[in-house]
Each structure stands twice: as C-alpha cells, then as structure tokens.
DRENFIGU-921273 format. One line per 8 residues: number of its first residue (from 1); for each residue x, y, z of N, C-alpha, C. Coordinates in steps of 0.001 Angstrom, whole numbers, plus 500000, padded with zeros to 6 digits. Atoms other than C-alpha are relative to their C-alpha. Example, Ala and Ser with C-alpha at 12.3 -4.5 7.8 and 13.67 -1.06 7.14 Angstrom:
# residues 2
1 = 500890/498810/500000/512300/495500/507800/500900/501200/500000  499180/498810/499940/513670/498940/507140/499230/501090/500730
# end
This chain:
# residues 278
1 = 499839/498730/499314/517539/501604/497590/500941/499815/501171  499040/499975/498499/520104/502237/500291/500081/500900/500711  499907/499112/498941/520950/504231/503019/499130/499479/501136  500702/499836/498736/518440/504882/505983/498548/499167/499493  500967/500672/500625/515572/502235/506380/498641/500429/500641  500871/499504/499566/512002/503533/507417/498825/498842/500553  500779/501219/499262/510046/500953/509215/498644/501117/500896  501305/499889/499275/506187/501050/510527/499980/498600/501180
9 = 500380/501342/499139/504330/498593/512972/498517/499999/499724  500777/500540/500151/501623/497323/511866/498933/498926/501121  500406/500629/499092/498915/495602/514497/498801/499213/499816  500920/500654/500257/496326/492806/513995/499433/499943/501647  501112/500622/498467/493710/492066/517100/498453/499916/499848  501552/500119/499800/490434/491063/518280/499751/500470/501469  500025/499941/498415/488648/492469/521096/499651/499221/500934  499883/501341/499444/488477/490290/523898/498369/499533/500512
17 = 501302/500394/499571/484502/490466/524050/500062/498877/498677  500265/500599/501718/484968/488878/520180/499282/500191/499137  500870/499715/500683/483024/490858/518526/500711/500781/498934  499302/498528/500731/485443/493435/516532/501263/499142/499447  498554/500166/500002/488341/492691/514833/500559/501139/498688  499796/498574/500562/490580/495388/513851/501259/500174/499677  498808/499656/499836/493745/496385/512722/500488/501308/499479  499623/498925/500274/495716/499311/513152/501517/500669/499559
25 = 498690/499556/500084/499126/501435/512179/500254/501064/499866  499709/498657/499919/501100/504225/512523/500790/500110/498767  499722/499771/501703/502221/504957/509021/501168/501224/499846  499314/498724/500126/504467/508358/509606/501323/499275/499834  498162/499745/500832/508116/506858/508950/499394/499244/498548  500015/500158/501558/506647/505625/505498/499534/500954/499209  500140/498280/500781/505875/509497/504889/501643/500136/499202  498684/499596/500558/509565/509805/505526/500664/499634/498868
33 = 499428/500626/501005/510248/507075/503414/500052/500548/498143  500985/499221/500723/508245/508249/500901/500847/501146/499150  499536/498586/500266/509680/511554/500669/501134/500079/499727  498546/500351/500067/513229/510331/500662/500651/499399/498870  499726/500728/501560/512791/507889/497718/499501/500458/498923  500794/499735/501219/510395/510194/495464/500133/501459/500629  500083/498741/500046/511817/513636/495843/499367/501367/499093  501265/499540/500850/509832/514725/492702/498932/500581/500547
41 = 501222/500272/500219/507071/514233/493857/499670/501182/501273  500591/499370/498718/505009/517258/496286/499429/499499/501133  500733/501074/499012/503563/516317/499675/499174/499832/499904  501149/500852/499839/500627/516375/498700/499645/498344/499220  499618/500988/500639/501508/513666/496359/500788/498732/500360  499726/500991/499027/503454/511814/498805/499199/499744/500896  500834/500381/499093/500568/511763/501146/499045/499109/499296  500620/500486/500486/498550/510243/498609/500442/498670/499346
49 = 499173/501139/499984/501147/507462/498139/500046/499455/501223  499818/500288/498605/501394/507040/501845/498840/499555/500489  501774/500779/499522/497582/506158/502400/499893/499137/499044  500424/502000/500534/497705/503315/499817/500746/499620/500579  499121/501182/499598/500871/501823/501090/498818/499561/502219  500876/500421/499034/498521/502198/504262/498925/499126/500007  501036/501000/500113/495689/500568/503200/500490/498829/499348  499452/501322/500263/497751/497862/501663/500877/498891/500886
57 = 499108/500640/498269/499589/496887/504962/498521/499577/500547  501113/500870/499451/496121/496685/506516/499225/498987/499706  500392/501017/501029/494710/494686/503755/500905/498956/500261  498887/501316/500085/497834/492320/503742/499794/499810/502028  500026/501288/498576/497164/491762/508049/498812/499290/499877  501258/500682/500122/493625/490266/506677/500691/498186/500080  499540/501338/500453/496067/487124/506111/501435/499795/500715  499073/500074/499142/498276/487656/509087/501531/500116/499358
65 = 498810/499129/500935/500981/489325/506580/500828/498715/499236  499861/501109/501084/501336/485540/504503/500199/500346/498456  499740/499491/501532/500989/486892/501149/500491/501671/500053  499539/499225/500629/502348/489287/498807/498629/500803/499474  501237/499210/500221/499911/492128/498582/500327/501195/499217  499914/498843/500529/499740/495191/495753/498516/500298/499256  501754/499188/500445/496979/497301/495105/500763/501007/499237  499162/499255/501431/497361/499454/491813/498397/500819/499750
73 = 501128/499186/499935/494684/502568/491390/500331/500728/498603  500246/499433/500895/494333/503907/487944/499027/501030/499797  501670/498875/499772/491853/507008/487958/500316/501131/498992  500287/498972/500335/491135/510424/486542/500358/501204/500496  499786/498970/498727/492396/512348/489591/501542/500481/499259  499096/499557/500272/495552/513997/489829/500885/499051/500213  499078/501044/500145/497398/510744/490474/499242/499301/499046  500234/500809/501003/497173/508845/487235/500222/498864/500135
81 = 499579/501430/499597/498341/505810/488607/500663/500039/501261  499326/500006/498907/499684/505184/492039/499908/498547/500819  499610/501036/499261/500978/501661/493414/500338/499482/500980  499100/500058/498897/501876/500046/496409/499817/498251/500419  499786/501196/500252/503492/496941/496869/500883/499297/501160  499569/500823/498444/503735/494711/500316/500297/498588/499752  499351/501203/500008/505572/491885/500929/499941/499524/501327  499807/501091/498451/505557/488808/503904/500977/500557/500775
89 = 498621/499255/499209/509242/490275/504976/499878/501120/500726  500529/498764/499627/507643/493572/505783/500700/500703/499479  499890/499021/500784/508912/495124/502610/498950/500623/499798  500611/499579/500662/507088/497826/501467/500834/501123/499152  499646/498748/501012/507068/500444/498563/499031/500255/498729  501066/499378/500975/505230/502335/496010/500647/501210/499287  500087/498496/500926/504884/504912/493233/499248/500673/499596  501141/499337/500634/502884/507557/491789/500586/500854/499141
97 = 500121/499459/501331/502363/508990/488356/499140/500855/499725  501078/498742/499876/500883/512351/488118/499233/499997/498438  501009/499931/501203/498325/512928/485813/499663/501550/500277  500687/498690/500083/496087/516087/485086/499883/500704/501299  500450/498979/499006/496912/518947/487145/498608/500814/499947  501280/498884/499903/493574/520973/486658/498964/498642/500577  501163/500777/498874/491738/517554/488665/500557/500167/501553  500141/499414/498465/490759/518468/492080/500734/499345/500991
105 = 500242/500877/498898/490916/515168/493904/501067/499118/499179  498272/500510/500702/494482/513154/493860/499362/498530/499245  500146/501794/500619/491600/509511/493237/498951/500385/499343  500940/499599/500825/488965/510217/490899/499895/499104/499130  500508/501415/501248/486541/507930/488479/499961/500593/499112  499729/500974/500457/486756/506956/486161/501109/499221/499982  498969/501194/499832/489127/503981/486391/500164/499116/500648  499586/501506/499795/490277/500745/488065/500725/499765/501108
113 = 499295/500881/499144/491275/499118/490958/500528/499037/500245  499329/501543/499479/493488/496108/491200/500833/499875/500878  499710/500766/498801/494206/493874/494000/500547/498741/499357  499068/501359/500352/497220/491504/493293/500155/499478/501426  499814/500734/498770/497574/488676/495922/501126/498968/499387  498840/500985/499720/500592/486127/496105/499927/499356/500906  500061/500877/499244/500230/483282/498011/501612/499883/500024  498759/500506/499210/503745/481479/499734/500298/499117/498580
121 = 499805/500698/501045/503623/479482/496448/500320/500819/498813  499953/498867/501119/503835/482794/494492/498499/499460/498485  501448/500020/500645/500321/481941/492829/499386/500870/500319  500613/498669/499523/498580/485072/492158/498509/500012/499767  501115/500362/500182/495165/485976/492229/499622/501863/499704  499707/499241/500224/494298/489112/490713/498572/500872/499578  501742/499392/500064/490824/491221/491157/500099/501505/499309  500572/499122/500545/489541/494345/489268/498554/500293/500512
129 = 501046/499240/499472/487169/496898/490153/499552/501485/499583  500173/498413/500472/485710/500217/488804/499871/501064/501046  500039/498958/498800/486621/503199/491041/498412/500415/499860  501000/499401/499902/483987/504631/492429/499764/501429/500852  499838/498450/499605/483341/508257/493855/500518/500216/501230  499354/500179/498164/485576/508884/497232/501616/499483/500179  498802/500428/499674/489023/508455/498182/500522/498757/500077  499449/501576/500148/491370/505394/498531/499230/499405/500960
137 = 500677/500549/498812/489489/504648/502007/498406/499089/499187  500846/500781/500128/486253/504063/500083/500415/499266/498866  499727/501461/501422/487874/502377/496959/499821/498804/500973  499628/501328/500022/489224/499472/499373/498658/499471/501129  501012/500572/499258/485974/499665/501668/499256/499130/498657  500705/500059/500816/483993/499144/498397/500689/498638/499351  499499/501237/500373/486525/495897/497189/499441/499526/501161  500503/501233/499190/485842/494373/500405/498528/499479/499980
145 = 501120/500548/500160/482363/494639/500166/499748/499299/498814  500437/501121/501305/482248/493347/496586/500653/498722/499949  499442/500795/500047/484963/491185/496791/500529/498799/500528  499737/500753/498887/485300/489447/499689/498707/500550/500711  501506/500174/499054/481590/489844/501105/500291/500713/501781  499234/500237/498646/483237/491895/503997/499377/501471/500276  500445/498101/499606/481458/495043/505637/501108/500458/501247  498494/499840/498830/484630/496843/507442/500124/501640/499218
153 = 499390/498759/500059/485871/500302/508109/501054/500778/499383  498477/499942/500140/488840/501946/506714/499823/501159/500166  499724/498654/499845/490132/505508/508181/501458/499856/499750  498598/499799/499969/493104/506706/506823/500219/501767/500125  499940/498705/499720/494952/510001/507660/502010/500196/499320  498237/499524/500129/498289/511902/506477/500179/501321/499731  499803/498420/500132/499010/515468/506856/501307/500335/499168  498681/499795/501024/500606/516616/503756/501254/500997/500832
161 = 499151/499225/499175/502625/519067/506578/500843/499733/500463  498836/500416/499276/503834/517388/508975/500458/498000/499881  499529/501538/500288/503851/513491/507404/499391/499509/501113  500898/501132/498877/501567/512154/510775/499805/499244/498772  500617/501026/500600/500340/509044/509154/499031/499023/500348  500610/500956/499424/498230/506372/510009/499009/499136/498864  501302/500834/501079/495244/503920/509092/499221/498760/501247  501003/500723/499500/492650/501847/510797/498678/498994/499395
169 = 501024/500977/501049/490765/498927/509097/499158/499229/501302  501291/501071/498799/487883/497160/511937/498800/499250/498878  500612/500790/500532/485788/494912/511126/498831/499039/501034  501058/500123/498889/482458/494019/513309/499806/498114/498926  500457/501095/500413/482082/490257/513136/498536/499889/500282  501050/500305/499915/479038/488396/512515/498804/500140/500787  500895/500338/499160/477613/488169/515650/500255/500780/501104  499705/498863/499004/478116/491606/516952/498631/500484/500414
177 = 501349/499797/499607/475251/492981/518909/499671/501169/499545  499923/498788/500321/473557/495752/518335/500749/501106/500179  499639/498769/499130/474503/498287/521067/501602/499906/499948  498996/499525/500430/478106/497044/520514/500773/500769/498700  499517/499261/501808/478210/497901/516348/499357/501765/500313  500010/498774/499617/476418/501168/518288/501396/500840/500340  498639/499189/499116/479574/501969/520401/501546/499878/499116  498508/499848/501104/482183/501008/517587/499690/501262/498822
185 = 500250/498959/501113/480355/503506/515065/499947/501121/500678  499456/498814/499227/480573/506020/517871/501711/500127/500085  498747/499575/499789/484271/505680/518169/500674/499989/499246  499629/499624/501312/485247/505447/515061/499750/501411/499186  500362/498773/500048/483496/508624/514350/500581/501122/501385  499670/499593/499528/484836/510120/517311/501570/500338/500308  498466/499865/499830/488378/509707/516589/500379/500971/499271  499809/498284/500203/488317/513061/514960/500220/500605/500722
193 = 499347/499282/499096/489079/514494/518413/501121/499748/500553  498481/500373/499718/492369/512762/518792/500923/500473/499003  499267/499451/500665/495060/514233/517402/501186/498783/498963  499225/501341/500876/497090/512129/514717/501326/499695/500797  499110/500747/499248/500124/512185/516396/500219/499176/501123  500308/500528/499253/498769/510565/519227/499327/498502/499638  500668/501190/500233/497266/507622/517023/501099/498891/499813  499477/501410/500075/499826/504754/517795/498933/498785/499776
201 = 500559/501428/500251/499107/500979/516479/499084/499651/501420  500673/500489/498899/498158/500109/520168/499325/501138/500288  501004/499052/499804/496429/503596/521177/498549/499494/499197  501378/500550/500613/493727/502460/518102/499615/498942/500423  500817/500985/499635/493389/499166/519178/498995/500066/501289  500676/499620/498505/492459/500569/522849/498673/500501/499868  501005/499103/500750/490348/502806/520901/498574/499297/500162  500944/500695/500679/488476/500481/519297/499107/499145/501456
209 = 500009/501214/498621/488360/497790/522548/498777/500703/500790  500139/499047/499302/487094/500789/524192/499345/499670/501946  499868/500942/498900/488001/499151/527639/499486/498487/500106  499891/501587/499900/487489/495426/526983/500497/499347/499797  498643/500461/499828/490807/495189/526458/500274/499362/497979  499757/500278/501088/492120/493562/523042/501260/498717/500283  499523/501059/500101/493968/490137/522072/500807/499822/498746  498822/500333/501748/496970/490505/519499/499822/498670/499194
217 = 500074/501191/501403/496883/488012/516420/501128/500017/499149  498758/499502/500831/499974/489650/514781/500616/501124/499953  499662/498992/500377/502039/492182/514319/501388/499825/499120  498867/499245/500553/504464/493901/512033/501046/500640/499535  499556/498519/500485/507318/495813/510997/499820/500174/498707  500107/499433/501261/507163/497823/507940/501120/500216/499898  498756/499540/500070/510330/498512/506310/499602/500597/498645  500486/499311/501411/509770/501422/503258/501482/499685/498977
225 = 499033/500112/500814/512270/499954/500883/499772/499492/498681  499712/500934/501176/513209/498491/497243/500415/498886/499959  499799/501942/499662/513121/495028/496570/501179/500232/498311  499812/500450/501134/515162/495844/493174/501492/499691/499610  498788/500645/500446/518582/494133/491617/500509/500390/498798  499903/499816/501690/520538/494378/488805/499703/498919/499607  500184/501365/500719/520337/490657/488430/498259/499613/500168  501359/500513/500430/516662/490360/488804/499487/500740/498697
233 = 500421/499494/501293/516311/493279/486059/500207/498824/498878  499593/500422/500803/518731/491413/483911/499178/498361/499764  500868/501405/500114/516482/487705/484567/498932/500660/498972  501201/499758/500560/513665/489626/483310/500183/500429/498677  499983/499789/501135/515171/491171/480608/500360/498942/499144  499901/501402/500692/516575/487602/479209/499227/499200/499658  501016/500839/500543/513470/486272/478944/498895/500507/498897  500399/499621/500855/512290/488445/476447/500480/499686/498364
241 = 499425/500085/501612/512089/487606/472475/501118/500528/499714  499056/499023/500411/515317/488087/471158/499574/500982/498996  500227/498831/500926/514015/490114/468285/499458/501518/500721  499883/498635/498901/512668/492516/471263/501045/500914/500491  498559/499595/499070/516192/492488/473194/500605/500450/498823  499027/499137/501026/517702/493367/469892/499508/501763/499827  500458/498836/500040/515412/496180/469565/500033/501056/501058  499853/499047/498515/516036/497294/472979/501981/501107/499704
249 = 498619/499676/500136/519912/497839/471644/500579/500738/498823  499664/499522/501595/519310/499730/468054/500906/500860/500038  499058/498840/500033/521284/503184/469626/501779/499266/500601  498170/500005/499295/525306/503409/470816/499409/499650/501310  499972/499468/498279/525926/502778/474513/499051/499040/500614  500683/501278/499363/524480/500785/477212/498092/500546/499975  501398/499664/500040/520597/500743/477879/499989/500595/501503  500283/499675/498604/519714/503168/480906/498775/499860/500127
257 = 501256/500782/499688/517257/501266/482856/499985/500749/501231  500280/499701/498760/516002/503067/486011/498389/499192/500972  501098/500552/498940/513600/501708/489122/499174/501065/499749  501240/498639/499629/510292/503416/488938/499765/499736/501390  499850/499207/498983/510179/502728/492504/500786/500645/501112  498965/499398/499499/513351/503993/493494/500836/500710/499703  499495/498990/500745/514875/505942/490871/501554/499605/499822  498440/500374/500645/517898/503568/490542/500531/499627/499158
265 = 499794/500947/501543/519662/503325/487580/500964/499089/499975  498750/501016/500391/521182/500377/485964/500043/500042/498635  499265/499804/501242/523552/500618/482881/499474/498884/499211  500077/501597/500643/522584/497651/480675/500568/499632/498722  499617/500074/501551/524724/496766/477444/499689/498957/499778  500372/501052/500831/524184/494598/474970/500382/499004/500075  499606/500987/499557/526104/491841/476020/499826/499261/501139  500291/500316/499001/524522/491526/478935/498435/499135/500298
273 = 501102/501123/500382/521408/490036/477636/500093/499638/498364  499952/500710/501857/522243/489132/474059/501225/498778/500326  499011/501182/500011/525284/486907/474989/499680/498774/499468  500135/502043/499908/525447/483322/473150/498654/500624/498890  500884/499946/501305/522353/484978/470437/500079/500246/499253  499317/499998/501592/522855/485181/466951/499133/501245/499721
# end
C-alpha cells in the first residue's frame, strides 16, 4: 500500500503500587487507515475491523511487541471472517469479509477463534477456540482465560461516526488486594463518563493508576499498512506443485492476483512462475 501512513501508539505499564498491569491505545488513525485501504467496506464494518486490529496490538504488548501476532475470527455475524495481523516493526493491517446481512451482531457464534503467534525465530504457535456469545472484547477476554490462565479486562470502543478509537487491556496481578481489584473495577466501569476522544494511551494509564502514578514497560507505534510484494507473491507462488501453477495458467493473459488486504493488484504471467518447467 502507498501513499499516507496511519500510525497509533500503543502503551504497556505497571502501576507503581504493582498491583495492575495494563495496557492502553488510542486506535483512531487506524479507523483512518482502515477506511482508506477498504473503501468497500461501511463504517460500521470498518469499526468492526478497527477493534480487532485493537485487541491484537494489545495482545501483541503481552510480549512487549516481540512476536508476530494475528488473530482471525470466523463467526455467524455479519462479518464472516475478519483478520488482523501485527507485526514487531509496528506493522499493522487487516480485513473483513461480510457475511449474512439479515445477522444483527457484526461477531456472532457459532465459529472460531484463532490466535497465530510468531516468535523472532518465525516459529508459530497457533490456538483455536469456539466463539462464544459477546463481542470481540469477550472473545479475547475468554482466550485469555482459557488459554493463557489469565483473568484481564478488555474495553474496546469505535464510533462508526466519527472513527474515535481506542482499547484498554488491564490485568490485576496476583497479589492484588482486595480494596485495590475494588477501585480498578470501579474505574474501569466508570470510564463510560469520559468521552472517547479524550481517551489517549497515557490518559488510560492515569486512569487506571488512579493517582499512584504508573511505570512504562514499552511502547509503540502503529503504522496501518501492507506488508505485501510482488516478489513475495511470486516466492509463494513458485513453491507450489507445478501441475497446480499450470492450472493457475489454463486462460489467455496474465493471472490477476490482488491483496486481500490492500486491494493491490499484481499481473502475473506464466513465465513468471513456470520458467525452466516442462
């Protein structure tokens, strides 16, 4: 993808009593992004792309933004599939595939959650999960708890209107006290009276802290872009059976190959992966 690049900030911390750890982001230029690379698609349909690539940024600071993180939601809803796919560099990007207009709700069960991970070694590790009733917020609450033994928050927000964005993942360690897991479930619930455009990365962490200050661990940028090539298509397509690649070439004319997540096409003729095969 080219042109104009849409960057977030992403924020990891703990608060400085050590009881909380939380991370937050402001998500609104990956509306823009969003909207820029998938003109198809309605806002409400870009908002519903824009809260996974959210919850997949927060997910990927669980590992101080080291791996390659994509979460992939298959459901019943009116998005039939919708992807989003983070990278160490602070690429991101995603797509969505509409399904049945006459369903209500854009995530809906029946169907599947997967969580692809990439380690620095590009070794993946690759979990499944059966949606369960509730938006993307409780899909990835509901992986952590199964999957990683992890009881943690996730609020996400995006006004199909005006593209605000955001997201907030906390996480009450072990050996939180009572009266503090009291005063974090008050303010977490209380951040319904702040207005979204007012929810910067650092505003939530303050939030959260709620005056005991907070201790960065990492941060961020987001950049909403395409990671895609002609020469990485063409790697991928070379490694397919030739009796495939032949079959890819039965009509006239080159093969038009487009990005599903960027909508760029590349020409591909037959000589361009058949060369040198009989």
């Amino acid at each position: 993808m080219t042109g104009r690049i849409h960057h977030a900030r992403v924020l990891k911390a703990l608060t400085k009593d050590r009881h909380i750890r939380l991370s937050s982001l402001d998500a609104s230029p990956l509306w823009d992004g969003v909207r820029r690379g998938h003109p198809h698609l309605d806002p409400g349909a870009c908002a519903c792309l824009t809260e996974l690539l959210s919850a997949t940024a927060l997910l990927q600071s669980r590992t101080l933004f080291a791996e390659r993180l994509q979460l992939l939601i298959k459901g019943s809803g009116r998005a039939k599939a919708v992807v989003a796919d983070c990278w160490p560099d602070g690429t991101i990007r995603g797509v969505l595939d509409l399904g049945g207009p006459e369903a209500q709700d854009w995530i809906a069960a029946p169907g599947v959650l997967q969580v692809m991970r990439s380690n620095a070694a590009g070794q993946p590790y690759i979990g499944n999960l059966p949606l369960v009733e509730g938006g993307i917020q409780v899909q990835v609450e509901y992986y952590l708890q199964q999957s990683e033994q992890t009881q943690a928050s996730l609020s996400l927000w995006c006004d199909a209107g005006t593209g605000q964005a955001g997201g907030l993942l906390v996480e009450p360690l072990p050996d939180c006290p009572p009266d503090r897991l009291a005063r974090l479930i008050q303010a977490i619930e209380g951040l319904d009276v702040v207005p979204i455009w007012e929810r910067t990365a650092d505003f939530l962490a303050a939030w959260v802290a709620q005056g005991e200050g907070t201790e960065e661990l990492a941060a961020a940028d987001l950049f909403y872009r395409c990671r895609c090539t002609r020469e990485a298509l063409l790697e991928t397509l070379r490694r397919f059976p030739v009796e495939q690649k032949k079959d890819l070439f039965r009509g006239p004319g080159p093969l038009a190959v487009r990005c599903d997540y960027c909508g760029t096409p590349y020409p591909i003729t037959r000589e361009d992966v058949l060369t040198g095969e009989a």
